[in-house]
N, CA, C and O atoms as a GROMACS GRO file, in nm:
protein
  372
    1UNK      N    1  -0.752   1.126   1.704
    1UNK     CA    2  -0.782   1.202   1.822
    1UNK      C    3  -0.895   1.131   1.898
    1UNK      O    4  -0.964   1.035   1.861
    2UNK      N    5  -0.898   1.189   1.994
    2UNK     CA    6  -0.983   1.081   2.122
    2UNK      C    7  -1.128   1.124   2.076
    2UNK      O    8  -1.214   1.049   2.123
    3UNK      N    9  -1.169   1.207   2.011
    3UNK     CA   10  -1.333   1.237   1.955
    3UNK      C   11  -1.347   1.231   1.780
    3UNK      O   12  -1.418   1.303   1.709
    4UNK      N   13  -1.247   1.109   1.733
    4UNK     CA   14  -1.271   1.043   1.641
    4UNK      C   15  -1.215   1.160   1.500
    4UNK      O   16  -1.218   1.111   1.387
    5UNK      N   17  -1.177   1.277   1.511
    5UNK     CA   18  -1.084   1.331   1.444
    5UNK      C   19  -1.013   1.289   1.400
    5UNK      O   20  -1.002   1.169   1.424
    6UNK      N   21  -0.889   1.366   1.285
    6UNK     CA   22  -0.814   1.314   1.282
    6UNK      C   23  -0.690   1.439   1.202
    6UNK      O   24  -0.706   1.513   1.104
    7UNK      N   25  -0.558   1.417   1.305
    7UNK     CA   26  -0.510   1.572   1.326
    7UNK      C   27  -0.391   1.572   1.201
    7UNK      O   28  -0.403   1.465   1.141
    8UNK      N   29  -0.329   1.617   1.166
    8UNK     CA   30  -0.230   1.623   1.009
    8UNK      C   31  -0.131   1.724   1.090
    8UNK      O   32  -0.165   1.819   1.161
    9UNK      N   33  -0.016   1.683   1.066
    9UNK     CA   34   0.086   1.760   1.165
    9UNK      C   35   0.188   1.793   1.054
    9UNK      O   36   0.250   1.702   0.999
   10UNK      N   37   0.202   1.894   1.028
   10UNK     CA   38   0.293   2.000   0.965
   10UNK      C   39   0.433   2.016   1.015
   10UNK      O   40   0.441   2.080   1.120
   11UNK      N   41   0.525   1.980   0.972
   11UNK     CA   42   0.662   1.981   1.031
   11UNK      C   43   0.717   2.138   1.034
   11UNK      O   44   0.766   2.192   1.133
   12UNK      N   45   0.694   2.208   0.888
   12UNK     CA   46   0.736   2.336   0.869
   12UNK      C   47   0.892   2.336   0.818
   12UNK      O   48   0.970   2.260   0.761
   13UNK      N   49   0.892   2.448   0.867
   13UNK     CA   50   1.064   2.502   0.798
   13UNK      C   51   1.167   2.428   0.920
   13UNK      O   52   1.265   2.358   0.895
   14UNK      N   53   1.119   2.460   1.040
   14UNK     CA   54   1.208   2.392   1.142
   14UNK      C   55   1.226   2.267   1.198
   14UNK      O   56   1.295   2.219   1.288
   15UNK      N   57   1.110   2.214   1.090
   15UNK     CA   58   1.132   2.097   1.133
   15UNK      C   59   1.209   2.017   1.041
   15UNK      O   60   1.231   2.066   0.930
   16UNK      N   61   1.264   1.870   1.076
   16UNK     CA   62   1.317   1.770   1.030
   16UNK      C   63   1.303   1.703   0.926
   16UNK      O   64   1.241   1.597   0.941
   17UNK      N   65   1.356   1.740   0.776
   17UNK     CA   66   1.342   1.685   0.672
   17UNK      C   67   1.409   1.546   0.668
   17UNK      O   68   1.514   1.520   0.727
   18UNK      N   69   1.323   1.439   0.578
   18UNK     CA   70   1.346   1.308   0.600
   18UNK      C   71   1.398   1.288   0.430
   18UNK      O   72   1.359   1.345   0.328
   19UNK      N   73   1.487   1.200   0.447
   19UNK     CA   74   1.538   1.166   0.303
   19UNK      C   75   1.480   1.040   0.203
   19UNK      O   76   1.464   0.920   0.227
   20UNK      N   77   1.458   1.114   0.093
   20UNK     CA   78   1.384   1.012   0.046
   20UNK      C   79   1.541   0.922  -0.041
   20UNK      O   80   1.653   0.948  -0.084
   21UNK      N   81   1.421   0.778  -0.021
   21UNK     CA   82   1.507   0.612  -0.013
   21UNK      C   83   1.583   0.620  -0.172
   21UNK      O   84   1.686   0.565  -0.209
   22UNK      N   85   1.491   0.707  -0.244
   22UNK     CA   86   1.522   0.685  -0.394
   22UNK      C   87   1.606   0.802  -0.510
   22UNK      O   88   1.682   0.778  -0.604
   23UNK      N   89   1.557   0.924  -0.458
   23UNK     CA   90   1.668   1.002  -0.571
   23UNK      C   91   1.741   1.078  -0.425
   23UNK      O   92   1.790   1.185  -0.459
   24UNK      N   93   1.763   1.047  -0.252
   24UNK     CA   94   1.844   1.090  -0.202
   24UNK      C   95   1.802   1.223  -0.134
   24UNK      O   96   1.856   1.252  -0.027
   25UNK      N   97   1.692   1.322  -0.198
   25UNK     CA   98   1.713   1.461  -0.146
   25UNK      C   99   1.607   1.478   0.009
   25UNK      O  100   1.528   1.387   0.031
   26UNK      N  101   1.611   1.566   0.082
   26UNK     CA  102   1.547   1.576   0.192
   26UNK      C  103   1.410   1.633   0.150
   26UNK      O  104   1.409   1.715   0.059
   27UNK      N  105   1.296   1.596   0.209
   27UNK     CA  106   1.213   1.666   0.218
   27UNK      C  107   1.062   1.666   0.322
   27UNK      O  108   1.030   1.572   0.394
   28UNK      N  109   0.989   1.788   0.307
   28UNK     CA  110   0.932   1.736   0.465
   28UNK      C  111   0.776   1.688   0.376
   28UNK      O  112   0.686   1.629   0.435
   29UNK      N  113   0.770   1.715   0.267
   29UNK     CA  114   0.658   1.629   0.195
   29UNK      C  115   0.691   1.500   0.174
   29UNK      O  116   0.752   1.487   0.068
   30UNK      N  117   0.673   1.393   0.235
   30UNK     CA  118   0.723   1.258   0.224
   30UNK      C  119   0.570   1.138   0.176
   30UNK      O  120   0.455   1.174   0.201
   31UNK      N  121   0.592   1.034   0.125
   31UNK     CA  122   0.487   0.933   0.148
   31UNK      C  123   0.530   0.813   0.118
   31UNK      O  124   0.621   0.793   0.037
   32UNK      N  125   0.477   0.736   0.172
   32UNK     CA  126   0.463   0.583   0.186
   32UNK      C  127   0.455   0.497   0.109
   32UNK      O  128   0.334   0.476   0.104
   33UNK      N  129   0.531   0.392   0.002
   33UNK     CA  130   0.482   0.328  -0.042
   33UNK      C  131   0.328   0.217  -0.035
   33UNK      O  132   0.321   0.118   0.039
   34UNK      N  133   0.268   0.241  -0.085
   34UNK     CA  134   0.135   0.165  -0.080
   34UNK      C  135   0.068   0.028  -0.143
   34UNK      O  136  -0.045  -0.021  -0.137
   35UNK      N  137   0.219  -0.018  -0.221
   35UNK     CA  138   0.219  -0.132  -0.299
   35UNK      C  139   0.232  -0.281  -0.163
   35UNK      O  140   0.314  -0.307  -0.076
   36UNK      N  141   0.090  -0.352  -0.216
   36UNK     CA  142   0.063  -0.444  -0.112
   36UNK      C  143   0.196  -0.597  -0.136
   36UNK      O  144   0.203  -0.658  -0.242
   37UNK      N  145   0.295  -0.633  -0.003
   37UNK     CA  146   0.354  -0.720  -0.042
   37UNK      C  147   0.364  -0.878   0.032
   37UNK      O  148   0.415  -0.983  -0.006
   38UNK      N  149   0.305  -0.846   0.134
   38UNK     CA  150   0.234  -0.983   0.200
   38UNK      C  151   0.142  -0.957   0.347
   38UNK      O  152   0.174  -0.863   0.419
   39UNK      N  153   0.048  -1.029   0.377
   39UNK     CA  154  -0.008  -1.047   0.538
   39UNK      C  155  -0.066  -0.896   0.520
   39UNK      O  156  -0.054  -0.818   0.615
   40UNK      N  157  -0.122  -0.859   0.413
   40UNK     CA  158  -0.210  -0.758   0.465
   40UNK      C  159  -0.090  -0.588   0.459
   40UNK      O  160  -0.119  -0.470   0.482
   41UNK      N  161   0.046  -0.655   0.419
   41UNK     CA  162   0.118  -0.494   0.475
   41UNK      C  163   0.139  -0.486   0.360
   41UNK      O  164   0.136  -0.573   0.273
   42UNK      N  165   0.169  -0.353   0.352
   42UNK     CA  166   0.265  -0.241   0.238
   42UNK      C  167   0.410  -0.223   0.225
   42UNK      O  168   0.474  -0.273   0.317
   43UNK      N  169   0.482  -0.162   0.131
   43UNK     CA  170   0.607  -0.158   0.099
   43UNK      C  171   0.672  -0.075   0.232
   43UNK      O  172   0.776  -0.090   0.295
   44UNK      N  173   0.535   0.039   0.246
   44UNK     CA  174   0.602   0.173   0.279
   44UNK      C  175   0.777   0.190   0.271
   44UNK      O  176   0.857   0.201   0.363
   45UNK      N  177   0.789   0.189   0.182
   45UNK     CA  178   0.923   0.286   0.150
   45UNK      C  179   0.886   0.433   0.175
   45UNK      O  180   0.771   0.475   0.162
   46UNK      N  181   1.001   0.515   0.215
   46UNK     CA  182   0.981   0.653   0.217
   46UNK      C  183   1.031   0.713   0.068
   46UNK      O  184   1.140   0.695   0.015
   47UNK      N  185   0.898   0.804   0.010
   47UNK     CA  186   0.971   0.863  -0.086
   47UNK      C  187   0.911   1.036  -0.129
   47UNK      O  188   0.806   1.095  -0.102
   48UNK      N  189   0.992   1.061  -0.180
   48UNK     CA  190   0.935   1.236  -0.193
   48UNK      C  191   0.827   1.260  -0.284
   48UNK      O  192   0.779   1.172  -0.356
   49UNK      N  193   0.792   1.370  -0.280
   49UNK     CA  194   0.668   1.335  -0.394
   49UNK      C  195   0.701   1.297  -0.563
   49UNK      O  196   0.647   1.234  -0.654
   50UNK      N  197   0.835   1.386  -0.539
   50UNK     CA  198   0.900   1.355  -0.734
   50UNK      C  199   0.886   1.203  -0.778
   50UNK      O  200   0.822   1.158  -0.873
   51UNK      N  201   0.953   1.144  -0.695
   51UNK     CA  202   0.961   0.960  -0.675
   51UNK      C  203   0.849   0.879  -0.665
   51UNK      O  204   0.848   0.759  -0.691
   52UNK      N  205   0.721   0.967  -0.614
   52UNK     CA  206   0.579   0.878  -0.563
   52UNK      C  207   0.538   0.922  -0.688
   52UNK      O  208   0.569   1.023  -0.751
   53UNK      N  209   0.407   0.760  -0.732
   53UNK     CA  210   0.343   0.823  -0.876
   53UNK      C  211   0.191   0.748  -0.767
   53UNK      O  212   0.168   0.641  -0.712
   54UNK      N  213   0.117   0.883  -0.786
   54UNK     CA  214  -0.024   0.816  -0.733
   54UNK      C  215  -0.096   0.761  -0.835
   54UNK      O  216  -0.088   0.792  -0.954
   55UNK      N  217  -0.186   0.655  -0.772
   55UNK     CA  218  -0.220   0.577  -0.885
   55UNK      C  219  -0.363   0.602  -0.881
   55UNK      O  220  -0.426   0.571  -0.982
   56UNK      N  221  -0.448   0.674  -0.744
   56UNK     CA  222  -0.570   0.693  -0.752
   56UNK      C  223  -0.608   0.730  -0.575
   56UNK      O  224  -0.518   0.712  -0.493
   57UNK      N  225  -0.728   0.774  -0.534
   57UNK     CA  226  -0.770   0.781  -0.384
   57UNK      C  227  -0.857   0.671  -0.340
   57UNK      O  228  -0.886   0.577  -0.414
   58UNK      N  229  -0.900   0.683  -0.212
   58UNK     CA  230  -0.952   0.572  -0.148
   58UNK      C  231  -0.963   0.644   0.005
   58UNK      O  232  -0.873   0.700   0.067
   59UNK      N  233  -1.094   0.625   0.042
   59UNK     CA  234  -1.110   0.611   0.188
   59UNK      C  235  -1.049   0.482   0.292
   59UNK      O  236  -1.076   0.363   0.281
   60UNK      N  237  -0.964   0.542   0.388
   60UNK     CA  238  -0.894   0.446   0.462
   60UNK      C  239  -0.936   0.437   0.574
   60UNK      O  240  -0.941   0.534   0.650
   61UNK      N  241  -0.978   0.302   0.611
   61UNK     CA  242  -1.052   0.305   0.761
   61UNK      C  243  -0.922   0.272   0.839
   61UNK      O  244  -0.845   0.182   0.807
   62UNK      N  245  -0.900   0.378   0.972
   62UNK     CA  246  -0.792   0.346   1.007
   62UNK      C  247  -0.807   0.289   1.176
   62UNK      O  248  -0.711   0.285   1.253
   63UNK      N  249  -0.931   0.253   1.209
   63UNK     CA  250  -1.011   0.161   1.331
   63UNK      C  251  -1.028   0.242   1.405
   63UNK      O  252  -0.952   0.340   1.405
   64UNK      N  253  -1.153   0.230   1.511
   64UNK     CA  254  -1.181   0.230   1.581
   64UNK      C  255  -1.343   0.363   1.514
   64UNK      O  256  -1.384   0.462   1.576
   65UNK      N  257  -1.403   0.302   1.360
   65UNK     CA  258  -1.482   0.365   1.320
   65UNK      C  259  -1.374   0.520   1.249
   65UNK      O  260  -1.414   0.607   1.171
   66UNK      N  261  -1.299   0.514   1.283
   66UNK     CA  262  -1.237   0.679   1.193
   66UNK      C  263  -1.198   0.624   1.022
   66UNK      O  264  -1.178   0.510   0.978
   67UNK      N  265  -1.197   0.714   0.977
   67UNK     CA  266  -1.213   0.679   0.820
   67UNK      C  267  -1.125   0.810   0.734
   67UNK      O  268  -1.176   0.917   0.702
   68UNK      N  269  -1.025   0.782   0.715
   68UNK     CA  270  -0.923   0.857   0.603
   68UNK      C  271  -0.986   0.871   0.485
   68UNK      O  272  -0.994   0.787   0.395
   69UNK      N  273  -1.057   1.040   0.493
   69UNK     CA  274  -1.084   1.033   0.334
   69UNK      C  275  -0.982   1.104   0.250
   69UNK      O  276  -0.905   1.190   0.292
   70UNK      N  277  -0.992   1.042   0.087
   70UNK     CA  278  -0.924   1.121   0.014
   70UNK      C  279  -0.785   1.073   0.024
   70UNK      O  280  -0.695   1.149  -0.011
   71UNK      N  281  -0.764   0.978   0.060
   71UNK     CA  282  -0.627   0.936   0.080
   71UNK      C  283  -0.576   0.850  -0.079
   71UNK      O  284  -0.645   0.778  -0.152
   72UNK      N  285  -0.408   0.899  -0.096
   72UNK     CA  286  -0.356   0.871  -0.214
   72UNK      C  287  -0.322   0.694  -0.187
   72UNK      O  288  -0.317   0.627  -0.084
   73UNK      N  289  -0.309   0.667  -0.293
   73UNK     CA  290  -0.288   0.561  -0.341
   73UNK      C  291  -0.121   0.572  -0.436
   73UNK      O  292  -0.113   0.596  -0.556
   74UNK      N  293   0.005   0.546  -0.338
   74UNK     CA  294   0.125   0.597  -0.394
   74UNK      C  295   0.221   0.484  -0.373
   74UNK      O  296   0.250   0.423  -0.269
   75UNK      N  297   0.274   0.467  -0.523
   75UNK     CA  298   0.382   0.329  -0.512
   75UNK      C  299   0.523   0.434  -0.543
   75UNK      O  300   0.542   0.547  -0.590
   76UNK      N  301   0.601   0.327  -0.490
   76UNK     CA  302   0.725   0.373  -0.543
   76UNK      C  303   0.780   0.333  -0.669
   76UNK      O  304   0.712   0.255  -0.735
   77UNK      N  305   0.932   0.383  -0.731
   77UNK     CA  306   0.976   0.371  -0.841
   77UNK      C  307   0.996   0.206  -0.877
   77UNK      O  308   0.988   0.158  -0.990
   78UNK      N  309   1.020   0.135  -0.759
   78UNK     CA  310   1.032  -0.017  -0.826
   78UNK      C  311   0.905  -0.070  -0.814
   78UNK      O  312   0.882  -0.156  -0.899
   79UNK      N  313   0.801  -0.045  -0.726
   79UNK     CA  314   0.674  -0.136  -0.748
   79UNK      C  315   0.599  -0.029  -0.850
   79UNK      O  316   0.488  -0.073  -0.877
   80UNK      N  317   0.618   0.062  -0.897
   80UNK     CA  318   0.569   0.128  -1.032
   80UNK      C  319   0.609   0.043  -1.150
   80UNK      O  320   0.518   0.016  -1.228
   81UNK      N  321   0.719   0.000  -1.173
   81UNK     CA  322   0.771  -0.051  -1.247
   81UNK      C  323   0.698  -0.184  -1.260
   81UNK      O  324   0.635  -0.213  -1.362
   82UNK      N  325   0.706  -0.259  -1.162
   82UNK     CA  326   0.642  -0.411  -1.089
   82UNK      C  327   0.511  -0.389  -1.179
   82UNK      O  328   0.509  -0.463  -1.278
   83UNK      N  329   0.425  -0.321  -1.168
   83UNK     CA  330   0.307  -0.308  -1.215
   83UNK      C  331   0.279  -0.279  -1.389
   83UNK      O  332   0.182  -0.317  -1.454
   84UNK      N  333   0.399  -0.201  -1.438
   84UNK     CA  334   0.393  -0.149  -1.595
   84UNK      C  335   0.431  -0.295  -1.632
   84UNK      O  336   0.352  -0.356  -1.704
   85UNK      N  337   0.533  -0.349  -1.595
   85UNK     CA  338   0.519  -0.455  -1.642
   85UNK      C  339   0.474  -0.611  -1.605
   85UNK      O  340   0.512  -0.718  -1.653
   86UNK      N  341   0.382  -0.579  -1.505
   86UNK     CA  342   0.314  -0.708  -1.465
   86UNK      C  343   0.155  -0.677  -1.542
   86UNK      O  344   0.082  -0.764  -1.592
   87UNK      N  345   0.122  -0.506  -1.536
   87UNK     CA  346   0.020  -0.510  -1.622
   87UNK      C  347  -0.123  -0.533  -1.500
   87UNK      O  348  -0.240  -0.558  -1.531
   88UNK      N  349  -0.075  -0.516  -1.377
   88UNK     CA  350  -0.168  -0.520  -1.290
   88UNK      C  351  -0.238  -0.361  -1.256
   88UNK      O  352  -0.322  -0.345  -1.167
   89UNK      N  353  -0.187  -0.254  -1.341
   89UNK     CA  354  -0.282  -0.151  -1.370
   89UNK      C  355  -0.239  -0.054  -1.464
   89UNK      O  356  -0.121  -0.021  -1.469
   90UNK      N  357  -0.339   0.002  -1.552
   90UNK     CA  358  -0.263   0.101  -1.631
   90UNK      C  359  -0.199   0.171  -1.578
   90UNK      O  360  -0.263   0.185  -1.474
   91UNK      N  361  -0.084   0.252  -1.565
   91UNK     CA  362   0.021   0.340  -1.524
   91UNK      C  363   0.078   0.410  -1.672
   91UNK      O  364   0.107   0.340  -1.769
   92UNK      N  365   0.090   0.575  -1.672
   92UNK     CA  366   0.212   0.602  -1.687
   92UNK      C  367   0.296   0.579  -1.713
   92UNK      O  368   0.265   0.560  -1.830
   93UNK      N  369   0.459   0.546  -1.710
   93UNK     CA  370   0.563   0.485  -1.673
   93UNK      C  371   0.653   0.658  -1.668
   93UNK      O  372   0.772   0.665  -1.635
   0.00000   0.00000   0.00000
């Protein structure tokens, strides 16, 4: 927002459920893969929360001085995997 806010928009019941990439079902809780894969970007795959495994939080500066707090740290089912067995962080599996 133009006074350095920052607004979270609720789709609701009427709004437009998005399908997640990995077990298929719709939903309006969605997130981003966050597994880093070149030049600074992310996977972002879309996936539902069943499919996302958070791995931890982090404040995200998202420019112009605004700062995402509390923000998840969420890979998907193949860069979850990528990691149990690359061993680049404890995980779950």
């Amino acid at each position: 927002m133009p006074d350095g806010s920052v607004a979270h928009l609720n789709v609701g019941r009427g709004g437009r459920k998005k399908l997640c990439k990995f077990c298929g079902q719709r939903s309006n809780d969605m997130k981003l893969c966050d597994f880093p894969v070149e030049h600074g970007k992310t996977c972002d795959a879309e996936m539902c929360s069943n499919c996302a495994r958070t791995l931890g939080r982090q404040q995200t500066d998202i420019g112009h001085g605004i700062k995402r707090l509390n923000d998840t740290i969420d890979v998907c089912p193949i860069h979850r995997t990528a990691i149990v067995v690359n061993g680049q962080f404890k995980v779950n599996p």
